[in-house]
C-alpha positions, 0 to 999 in steps of 0.5 A: 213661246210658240204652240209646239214649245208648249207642247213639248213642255207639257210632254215633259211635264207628262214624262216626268210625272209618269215616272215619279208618280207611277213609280209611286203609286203603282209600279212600286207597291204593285211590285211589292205584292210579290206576285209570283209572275212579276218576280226575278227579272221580269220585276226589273222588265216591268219597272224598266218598260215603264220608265223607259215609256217616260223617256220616249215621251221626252224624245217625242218632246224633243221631235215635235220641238225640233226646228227641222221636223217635217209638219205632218210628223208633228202631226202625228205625233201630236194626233197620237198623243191626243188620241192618248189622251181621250181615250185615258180620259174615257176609259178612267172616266176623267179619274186620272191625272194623265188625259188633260196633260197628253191631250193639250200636249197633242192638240198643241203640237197639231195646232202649231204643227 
């Protein structure tokens, strides 16, 4: 299985958990504090804008996965993704679940980019 598979996996894997275990944990019960300025359409915004950032994550999966995807855009998709993943790693001070999966998905895709 080659370097950008991996990653690809890993973005999946990152998307997938996201979504569940975002809907899960913060999307749903913050949502269901019915705070006055995330009430009506703007719920439905910020549920949507989070599952729909799951889903960019897969389609980054699929470009970095492509076979005809030019070199330097895996690399910036995976510099991104890494960058995603130390700074979530700082700022939660290694708490949350996400920064070792966004960084190996982005060290990933830049060593087999």
């Amino acid at each position: 299985m080659s370097l950008l598979t991996l990653s690809a996996a890993a973005m999946i894997l990152t998307a997938i958990a996201h979504s569940l275990v975002g809907e899960k944990r913060l999307i749903g019960p913050l949502l269901a504090m019915r705070i006055d300025i995330l009430s009506g359409y703007r719920a439905n915004l910020v549920r949507f804008a989070w599952h729909f950032t799951s889903l960019l994550m897969i389609v980054t999966a699929l470009l970095v996965a492509w076979p005809d995807t030019p070199v330097p855009l895996i690399k910036i998709t995976g510099a991104i993704w890494l960058f995603a993943g130390v700074i979530d790693g700082f700022l939660t001070r290694g708490k949350h679940i996400g920064w070792p999966l966004l960084s190996a998905a982005g060290l990933l895709a830049l060593l087999g980019g």
